[in-house]
C-alpha positions as CSV (number, residue, x, y, z in Angstrom):
1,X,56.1,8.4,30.8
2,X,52.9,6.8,29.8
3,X,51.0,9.3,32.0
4,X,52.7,12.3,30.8
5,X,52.0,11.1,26.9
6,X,48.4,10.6,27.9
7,X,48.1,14.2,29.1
8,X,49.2,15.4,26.6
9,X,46.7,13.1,23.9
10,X,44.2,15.0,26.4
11,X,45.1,18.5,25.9
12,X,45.5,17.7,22.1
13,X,42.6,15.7,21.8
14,X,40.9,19.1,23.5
15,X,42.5,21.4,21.7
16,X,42.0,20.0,18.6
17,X,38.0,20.3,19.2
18,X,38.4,23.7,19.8
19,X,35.4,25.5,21.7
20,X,31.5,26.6,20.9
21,X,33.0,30.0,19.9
22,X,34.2,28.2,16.4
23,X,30.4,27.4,15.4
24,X,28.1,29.5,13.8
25,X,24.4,29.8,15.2
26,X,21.5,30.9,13.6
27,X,17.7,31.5,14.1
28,X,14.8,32.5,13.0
29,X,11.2,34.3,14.0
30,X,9.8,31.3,15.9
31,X,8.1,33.2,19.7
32,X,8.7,32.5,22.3
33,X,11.5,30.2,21.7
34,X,13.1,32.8,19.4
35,X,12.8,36.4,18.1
36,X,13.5,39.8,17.2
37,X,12.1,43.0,19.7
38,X,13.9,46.3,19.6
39,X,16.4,44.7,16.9
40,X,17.6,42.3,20.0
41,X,17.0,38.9,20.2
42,X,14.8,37.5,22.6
43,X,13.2,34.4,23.2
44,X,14.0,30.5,25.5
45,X,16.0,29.4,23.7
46,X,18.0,32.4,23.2
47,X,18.3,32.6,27.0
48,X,19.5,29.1,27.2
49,X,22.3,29.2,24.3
50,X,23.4,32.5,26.6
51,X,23.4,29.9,29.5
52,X,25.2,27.1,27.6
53,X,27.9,29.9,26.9
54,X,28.0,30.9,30.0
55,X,28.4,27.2,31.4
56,X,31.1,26.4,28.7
57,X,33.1,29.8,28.9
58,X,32.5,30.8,25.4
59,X,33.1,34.3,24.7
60,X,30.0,34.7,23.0
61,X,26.4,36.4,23.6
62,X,23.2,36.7,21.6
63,X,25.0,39.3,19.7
64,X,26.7,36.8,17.4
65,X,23.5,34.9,16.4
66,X,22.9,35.0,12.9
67,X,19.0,36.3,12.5
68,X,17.9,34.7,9.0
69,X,14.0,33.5,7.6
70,X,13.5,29.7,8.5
71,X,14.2,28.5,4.7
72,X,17.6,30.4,4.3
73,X,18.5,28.9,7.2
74,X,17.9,25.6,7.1
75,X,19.2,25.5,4.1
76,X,22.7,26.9,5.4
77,X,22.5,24.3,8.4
78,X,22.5,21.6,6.0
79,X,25.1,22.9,3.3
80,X,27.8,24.4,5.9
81,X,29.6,22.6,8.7
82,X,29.8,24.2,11.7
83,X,26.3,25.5,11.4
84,X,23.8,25.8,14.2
85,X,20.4,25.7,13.5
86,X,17.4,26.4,16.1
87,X,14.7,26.1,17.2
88,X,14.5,22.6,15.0
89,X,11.9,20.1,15.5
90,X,13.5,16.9,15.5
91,X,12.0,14.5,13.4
92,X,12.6,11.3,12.2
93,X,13.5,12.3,8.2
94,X,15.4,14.6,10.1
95,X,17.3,12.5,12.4
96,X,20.1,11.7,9.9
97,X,20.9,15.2,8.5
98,X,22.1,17.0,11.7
99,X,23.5,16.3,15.1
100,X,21.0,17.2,18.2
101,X,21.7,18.7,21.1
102,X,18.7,19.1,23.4
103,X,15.5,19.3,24.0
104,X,14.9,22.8,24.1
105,X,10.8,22.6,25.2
106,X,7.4,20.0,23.6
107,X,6.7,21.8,19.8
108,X,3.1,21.0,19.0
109,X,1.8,21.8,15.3
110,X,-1.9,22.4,14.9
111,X,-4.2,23.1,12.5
112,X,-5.6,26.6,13.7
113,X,-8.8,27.8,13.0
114,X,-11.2,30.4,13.9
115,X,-13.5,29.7,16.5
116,X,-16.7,31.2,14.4
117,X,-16.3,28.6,11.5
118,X,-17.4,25.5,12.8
119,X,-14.4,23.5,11.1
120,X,-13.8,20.5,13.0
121,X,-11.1,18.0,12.1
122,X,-10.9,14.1,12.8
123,X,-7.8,13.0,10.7
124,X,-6.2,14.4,7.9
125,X,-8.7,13.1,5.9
126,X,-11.2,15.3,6.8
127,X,-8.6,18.8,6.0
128,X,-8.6,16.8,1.9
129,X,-12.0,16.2,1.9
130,X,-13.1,19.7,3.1
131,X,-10.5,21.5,0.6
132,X,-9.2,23.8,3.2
133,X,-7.2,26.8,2.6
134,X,-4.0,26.2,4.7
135,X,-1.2,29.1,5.5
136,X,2.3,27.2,5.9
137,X,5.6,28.7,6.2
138,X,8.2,26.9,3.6
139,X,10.0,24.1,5.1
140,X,8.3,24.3,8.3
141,X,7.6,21.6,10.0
142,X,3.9,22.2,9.9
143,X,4.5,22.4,5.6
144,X,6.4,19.3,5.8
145,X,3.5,17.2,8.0
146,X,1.0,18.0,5.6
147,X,3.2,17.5,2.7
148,X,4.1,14.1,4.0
149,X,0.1,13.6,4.9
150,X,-0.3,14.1,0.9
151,X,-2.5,17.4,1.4
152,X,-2.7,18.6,-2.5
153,X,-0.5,21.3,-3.2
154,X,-3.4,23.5,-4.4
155,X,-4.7,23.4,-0.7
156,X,-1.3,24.9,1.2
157,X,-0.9,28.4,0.6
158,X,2.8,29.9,1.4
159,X,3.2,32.8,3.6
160,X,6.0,35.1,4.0
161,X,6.1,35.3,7.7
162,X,4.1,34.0,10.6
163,X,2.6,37.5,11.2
164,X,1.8,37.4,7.5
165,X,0.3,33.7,7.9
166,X,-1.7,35.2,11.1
167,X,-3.3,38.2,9.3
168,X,-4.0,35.1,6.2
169,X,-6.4,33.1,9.1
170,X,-7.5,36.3,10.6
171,X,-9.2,37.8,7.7
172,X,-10.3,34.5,6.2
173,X,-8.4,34.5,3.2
174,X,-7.4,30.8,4.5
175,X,-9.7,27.9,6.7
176,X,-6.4,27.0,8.5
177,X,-2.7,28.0,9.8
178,X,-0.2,24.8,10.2
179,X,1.8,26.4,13.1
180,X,3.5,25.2,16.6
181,X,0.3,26.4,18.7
182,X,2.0,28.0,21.5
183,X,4.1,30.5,19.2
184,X,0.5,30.8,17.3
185,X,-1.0,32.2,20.6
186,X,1.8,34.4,21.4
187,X,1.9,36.2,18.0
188,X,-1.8,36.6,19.0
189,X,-1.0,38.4,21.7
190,X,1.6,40.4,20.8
191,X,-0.3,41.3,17.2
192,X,-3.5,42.2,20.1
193,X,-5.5,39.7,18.2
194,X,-7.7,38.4,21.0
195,X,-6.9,34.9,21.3
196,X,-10.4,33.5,22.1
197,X,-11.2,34.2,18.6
198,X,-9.5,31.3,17.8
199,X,-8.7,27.2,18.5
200,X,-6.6,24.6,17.6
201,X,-8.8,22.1,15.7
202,X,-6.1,19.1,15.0
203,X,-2.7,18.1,15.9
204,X,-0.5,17.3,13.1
205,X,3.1,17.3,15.2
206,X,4.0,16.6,18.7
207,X,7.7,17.0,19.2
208,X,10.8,18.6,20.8
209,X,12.5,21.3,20.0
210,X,16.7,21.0,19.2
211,X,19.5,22.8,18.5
212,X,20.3,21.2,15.2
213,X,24.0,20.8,14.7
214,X,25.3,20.1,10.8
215,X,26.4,16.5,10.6
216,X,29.9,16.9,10.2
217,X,30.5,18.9,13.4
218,X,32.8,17.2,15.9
219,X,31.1,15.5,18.3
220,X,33.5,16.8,20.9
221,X,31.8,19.8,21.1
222,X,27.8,18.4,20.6
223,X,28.8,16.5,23.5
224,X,30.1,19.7,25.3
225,X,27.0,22.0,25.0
226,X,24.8,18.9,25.7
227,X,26.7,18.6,29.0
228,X,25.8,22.0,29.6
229,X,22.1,22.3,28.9
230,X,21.9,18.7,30.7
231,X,24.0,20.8,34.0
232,X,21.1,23.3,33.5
233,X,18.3,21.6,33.6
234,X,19.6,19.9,36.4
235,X,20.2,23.7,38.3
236,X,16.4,24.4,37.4
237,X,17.8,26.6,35.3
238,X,14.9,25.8,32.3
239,X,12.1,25.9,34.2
240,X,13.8,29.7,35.3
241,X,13.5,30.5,31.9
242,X,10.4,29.5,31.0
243,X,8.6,31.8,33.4
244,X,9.7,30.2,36.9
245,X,7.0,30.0,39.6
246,X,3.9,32.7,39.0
247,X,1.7,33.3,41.7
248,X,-2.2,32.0,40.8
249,X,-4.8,34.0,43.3
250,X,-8.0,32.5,44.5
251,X,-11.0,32.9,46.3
252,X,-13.8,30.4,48.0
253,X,-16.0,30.0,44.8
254,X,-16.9,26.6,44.5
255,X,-17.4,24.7,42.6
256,X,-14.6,26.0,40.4
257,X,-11.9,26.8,43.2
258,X,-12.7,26.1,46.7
259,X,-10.2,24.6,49.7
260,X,-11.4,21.1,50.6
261,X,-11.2,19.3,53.8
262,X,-7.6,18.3,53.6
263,X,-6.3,21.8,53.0
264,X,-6.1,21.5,49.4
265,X,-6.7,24.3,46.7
266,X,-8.8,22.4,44.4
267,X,-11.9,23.1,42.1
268,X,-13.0,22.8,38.8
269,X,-11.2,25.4,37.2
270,X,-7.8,25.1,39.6
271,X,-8.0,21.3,38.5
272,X,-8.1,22.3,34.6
273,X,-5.0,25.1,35.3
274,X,-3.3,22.2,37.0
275,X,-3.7,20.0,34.2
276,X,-2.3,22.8,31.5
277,X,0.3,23.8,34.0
278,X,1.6,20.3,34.3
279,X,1.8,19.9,30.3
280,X,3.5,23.3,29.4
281,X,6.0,22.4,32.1
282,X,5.2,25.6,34.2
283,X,4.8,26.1,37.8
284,X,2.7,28.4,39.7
285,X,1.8,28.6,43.6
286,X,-1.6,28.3,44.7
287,X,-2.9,30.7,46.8
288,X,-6.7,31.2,48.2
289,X,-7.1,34.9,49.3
290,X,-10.5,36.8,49.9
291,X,-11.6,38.0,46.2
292,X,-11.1,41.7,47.0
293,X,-7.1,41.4,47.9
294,X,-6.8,38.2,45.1
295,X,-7.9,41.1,42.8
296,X,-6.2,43.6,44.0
297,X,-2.6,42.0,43.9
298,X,-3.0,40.8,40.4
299,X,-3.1,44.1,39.4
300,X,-0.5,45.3,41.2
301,X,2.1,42.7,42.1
302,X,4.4,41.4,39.2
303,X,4.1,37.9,38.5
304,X,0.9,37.3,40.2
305,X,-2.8,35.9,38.4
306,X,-6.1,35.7,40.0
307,X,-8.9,33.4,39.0
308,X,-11.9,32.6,38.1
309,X,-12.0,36.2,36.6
310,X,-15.2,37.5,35.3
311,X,-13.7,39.4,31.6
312,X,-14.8,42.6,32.0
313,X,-14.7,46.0,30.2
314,X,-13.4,47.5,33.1
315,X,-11.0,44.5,34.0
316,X,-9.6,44.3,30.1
317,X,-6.9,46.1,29.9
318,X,-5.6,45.6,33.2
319,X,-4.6,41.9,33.0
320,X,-3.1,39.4,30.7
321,X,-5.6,36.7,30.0
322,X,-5.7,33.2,29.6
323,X,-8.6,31.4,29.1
324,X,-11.7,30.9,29.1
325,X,-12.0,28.4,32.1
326,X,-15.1,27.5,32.8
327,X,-18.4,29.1,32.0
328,X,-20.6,30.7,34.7
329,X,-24.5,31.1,34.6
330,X,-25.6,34.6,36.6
331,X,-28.8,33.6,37.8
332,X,-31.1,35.1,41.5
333,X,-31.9,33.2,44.2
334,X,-34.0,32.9,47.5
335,X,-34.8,30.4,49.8
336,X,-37.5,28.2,49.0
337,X,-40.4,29.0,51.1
338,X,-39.4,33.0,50.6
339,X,-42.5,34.9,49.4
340,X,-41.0,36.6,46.6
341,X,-41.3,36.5,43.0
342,X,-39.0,38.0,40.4
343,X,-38.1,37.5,36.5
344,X,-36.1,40.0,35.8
345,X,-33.3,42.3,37.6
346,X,-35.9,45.0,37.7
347,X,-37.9,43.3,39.8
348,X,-35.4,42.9,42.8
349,X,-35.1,46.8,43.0
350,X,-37.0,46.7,46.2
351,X,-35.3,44.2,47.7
352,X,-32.1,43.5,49.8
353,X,-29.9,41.9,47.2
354,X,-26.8,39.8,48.6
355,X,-23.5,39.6,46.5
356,X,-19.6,40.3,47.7
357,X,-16.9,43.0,47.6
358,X,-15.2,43.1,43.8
359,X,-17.3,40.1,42.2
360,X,-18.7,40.9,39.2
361,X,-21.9,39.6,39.1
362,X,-22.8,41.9,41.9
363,X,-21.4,45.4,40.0
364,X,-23.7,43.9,36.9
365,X,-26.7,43.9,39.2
366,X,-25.7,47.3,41.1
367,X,-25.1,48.9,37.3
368,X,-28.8,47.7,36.9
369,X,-30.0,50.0,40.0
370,X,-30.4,46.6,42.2
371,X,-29.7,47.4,45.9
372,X,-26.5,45.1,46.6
373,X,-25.6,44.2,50.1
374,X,-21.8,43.6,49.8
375,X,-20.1,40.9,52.1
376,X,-16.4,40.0,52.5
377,X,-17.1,36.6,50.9
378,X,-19.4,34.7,48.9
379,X,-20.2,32.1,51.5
380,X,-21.5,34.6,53.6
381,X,-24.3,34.9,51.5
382,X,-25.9,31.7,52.6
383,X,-25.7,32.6,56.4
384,X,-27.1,35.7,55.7
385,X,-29.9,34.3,53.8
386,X,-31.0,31.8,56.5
387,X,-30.7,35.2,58.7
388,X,-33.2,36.9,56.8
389,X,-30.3,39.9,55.6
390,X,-30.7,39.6,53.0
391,X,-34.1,38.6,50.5
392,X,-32.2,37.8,47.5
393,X,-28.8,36.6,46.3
394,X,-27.1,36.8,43.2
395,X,-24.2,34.9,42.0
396,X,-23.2,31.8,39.8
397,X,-25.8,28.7,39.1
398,X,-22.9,26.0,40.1
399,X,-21.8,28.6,42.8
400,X,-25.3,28.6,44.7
401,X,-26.0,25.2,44.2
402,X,-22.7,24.0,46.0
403,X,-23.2,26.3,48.8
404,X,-26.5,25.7,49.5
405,X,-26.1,21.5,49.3
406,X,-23.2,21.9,51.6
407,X,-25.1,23.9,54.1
408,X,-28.4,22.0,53.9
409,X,-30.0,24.9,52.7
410,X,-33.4,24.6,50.0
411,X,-32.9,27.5,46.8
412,X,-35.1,28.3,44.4
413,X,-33.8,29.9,41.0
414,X,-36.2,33.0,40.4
415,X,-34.2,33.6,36.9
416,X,-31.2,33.6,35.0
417,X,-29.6,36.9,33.8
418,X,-26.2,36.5,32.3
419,X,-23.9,34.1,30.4
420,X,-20.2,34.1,31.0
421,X,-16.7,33.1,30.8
422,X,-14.4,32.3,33.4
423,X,-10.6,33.3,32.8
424,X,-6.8,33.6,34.8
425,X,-6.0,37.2,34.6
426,X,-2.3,37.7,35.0
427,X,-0.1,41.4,35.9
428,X,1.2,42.2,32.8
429,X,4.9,41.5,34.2
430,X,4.2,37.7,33.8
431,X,6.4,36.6,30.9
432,X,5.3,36.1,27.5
433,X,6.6,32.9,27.5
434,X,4.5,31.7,30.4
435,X,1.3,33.0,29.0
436,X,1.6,31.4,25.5
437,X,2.6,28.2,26.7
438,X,0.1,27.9,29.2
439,X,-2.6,29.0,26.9
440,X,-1.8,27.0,24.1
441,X,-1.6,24.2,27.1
442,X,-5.1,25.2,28.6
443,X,-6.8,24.9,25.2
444,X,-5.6,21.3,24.6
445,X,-7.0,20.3,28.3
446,X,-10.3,21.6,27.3
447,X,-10.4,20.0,23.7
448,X,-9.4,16.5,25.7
449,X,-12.3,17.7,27.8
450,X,-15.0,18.4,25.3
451,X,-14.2,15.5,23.2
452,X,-16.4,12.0,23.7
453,X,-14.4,9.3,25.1
């Protein structure tokens, strides 16, 4: 008898909770996490509340999310139970009006600004002091931080929307854009606003992202869909949706990727992709290739990158990119006790010029009438050197002076010719998600980089 009354508290107990299907979810414009293509919803966490339905069998799909602007609805999240709300940074003023269920993915705010205006930042001090202009989006987080931070009033400058907010920063009617950096970068992208034109110069938030449940919900059923994210995660389910595992193409160019003794991809710039990688929570497969078929099957393979890429005109529009890396010095070589003398491309025209099949710095010097002889690989070019094959040999500073300490071999620099950036240049198939997050990831590694200990 007492088992049979306890069954039945049970099914009760469960009934009376009801199921996900009795809440009502909303979102906003907030890429990659959440937004609106082709008058669809798109976006993580999108993918994951499909998951969570799945998981629970709720008879519900994207379809029945409620699309509204960020201040209409938070503002309904707080005011009407049974309201979802996301993605929500969760903060600590925050904590107490809602009910949490995730994290969704790491939200950091910045303070964006272009690259060409020299702002740096310290502390919020510095944003007073300097009177910056400062795009915000009402009862963003990145409004809130600097509200709480006591930035005047008469600095932060309300934007409709974060495209609106973008085209604010890019035509310098403001110094700065408060935004989570990663969505920043992805706007960029899909606005074709080149991204290098731009860096984060101070981070005002570092949090997760929730789905925020109105307080008065039952937490049966917050309990319930955190069960099932928690079951998804678990089922590598997240890290799915965030991109899964891309393919990252290399060659033998030390020092910025290189295969050391042990076997082990590793390098200056495969080190610094690592690093972002490992922060944005992405995963990608190493791979060392010769440079011609690296190339080759990032452009035509989905979900495969190639690095260090040289950003050409030619290469543009045929890859995603991310970046810079590293940068690269073009410079001509020969070996020491050579005879020759040379201070400009011109004056190798007469001369057998070394390089390798697809690398840029060779087509330069080709495009310059210089008489390349192409080899498979860039290490080659030392053998052939000591050979006499060649007379001359052009390719990055770094690049020959790794080679030629690791084969004994004297140099001398006979002039420098070019100035470049480095990049990973991804098939456009790579989600958008994977690219934003990893750039946004990429430009914090460098600024923890550049910045004195």
């Amino acid at each position: 008898m007492r088992k049979w009354l306890m069954l039945v508290w049970v099914l009760f107990s469960s009934s009376a909770a009801g199921g996900l299907e009795e809440l009502t979810y909303i979102t906003e414009e907030y890429p990659p996490y959440n937004y609106q293509q082709d008058n669809r919803l798109e976006g993580i966490s999108i993918e994951l509340l499909e998951r969570i339905f799945a998981e629970t069998d709720t008879p519900l799909s994207r379809e029945d999310v409620l699309y509204y602007p960020w201040a209409r609805g938070y503002d309904t999240a707080l005011s009407e139970p049974g309201t979802v709300l996301f993605s929500t940074t969760r903060t600590a003023q925050r904590e107490a009006l809602f009910q949490w269920v995730g994290p969704i993915a790491t939200d950091r705010v910045t303070l964006i600004a272009r690259r060409d205006s020299g702002i740096q930042l310290s502390g919020m001090q510095d944003v007073i002091d300097g009177d910056y202009r400062i795009a915000v989006i009402r009862e963003d987080i990145g409004a809130q931080r600097l509200q709480e931070a006591g930035v005047p009033e008469s600095q932060i400058h309300a934007a409709m929307s974060n495209i609106s907010a973008l085209r604010m920063l890019e035509h310098g009617r403001v110094d700065l854009w408060a935004y989570g950096e990663d969505v920043a970068f992805w706007l960029m992208q899909k606005e074709g606003v080149p991204t290098t034109d731009f860096a984060p110069t101070l981070t005002i938030s570092e949090s997760d992202l929730y789905y925020a449940l109105h307080r008065d919900t039952d937490p049966r059923l917050v309990e319930r869909m955190q069960a099932a994210l928690d079951q998804l995660r678990e089922q590598g389910i997240v890290s799915e949706i965030l991109g899964g595992t891309i393919a990252f193409n290399t060659e033998e160019y030390p020092p910025y990727n290189y295969q050391d003794e042990g076997g082990r991809i590793t390098g200056s710039a495969t080190e610094l992709l690592r690093e972002a990688l490992n922060d944005a929570e992405l995963d990608a497969d190493f791979r060392l290739l010769p440079w011609a078929r690296a190339l080759t099957e990032a452009q035509l393979r989905d979900r495969h990158c190639v690095y260090s890429t040289t950003r050409t005109p030619e290469r543009e529009s045929l890859f995603t990119w991310v970046g810079p890396l590293v940068s690269n010095t073009w410079a001509a070589f020969a070996l020491e006790e050579a005879d020759i003398e040379a201070d400009s491309l011109d004056d190798l025209s007469g001369l057998r010029v070394g390089s390798f099949r697809e690398d840029a710095v060779g087509q330069y010097a080709a495009s310059q009438g210089v008489p390349i002889v192409v080899a498979s690989a860039e290490r080659e070019n030392i053998g052939r050197l000591q050979a006499g094959l060649i007379d001359a040999w052009v390719t990055g500073e770094q690049t020959a002076s790794f080679l030629a300490e690791e084969a004994g071999l004297a140099l001398r620099r006979l002039f420098v010719f070019n100035e470049v950036d480095l990049y990973l240049a991804c098939h456009p198939s790579v989600p958008d998600q994977f690219i934003a997050r990893l750039q946004a990831a990429l430009d914090r590694a460098r600024s923890r980089k550049e910045t004195p200990q």
